[in-house]
N, C-alpha and C positions, 0 to 999 in steps of 0.2 A: 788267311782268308778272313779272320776275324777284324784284322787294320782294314782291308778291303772294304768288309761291310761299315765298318762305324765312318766312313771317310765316305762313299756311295750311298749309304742311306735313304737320308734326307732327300737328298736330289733325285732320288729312284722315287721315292716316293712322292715328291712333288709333280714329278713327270709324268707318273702315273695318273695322278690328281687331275691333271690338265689333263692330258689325252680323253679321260674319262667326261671331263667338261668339254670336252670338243665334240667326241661322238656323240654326246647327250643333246647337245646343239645341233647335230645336224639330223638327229633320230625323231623326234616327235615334242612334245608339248604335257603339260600337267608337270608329272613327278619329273616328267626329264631336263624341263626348265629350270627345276631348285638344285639337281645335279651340274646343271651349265653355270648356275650363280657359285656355286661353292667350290666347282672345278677348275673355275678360272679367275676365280676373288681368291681362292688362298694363297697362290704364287704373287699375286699383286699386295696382298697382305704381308707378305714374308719379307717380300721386297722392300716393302717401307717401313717395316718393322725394324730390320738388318742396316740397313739407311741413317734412319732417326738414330739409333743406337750408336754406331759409327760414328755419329757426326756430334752426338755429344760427349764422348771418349777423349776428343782432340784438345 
């Protein structure tokens, strides 16, 4: 269970992030707009974090 979680993690928790940013999006305005910026900028974060990184390894 333990390889499970260290291997699931991340991506659970990115998914959740987003999702979180998606209803936040469709829920209302104020505080729920900073929840939609950060729900769905940290998987676009990650992505070109993981990216940029990769690509100068080669």
């Amino acid at each position: 269970m333990r390889a499970s979680w260290s291997l699931w993690g991340w991506p659970l928790a990115i998914a959740i992030l987003s999702g979180a940013g998606l209803v936040g999006g469709l829920l209302g305005d104020g505080g729920w707009d900073w929840l939609t910026w950060v729900g769905l900028g940290m998987p676009c974060v990650v992505a070109i974090w993981f990216g940029l990184r990769g690509r100068s390894s080669r």
